[in-house]
C-alpha positions, 0 to 999 in steps of 0.5 A: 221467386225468393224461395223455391218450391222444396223450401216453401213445401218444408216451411209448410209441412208439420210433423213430416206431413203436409195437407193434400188441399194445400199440395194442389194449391202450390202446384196451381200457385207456382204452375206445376204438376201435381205429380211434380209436387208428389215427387218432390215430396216423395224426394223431401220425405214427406206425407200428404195427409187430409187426402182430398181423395181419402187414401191417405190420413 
């Protein structure tokens, strides 16, 4: 892999903020946790938005 993750979730957030559809697609694309990508967002400071689940907007 060229990128690692904590680039490709930088490349894809917008204004701080990266869609909750989008966070499950690269935890199944690059095969890990959800959890995992959580914590590296929480890491990078970056948002979920458009939460699957409505917790977040």
């Amino acid at each position: 892999m060229d990128k690692n993750i904590e680039e490709i979730i930088k490349e894809m957030a917008r204004d701080g903020k990266i869609p909750c559809a989008v966070c499950f697609k690269l935890a199944e694309k690059y095969n890990i946790s959800k959890k995992e990508v959580g914590k590296i967002l929480n890491r990078l400071g970056i948002k979920v938005s458009q939460c699957q689940l409505g917790l977040f907007k």
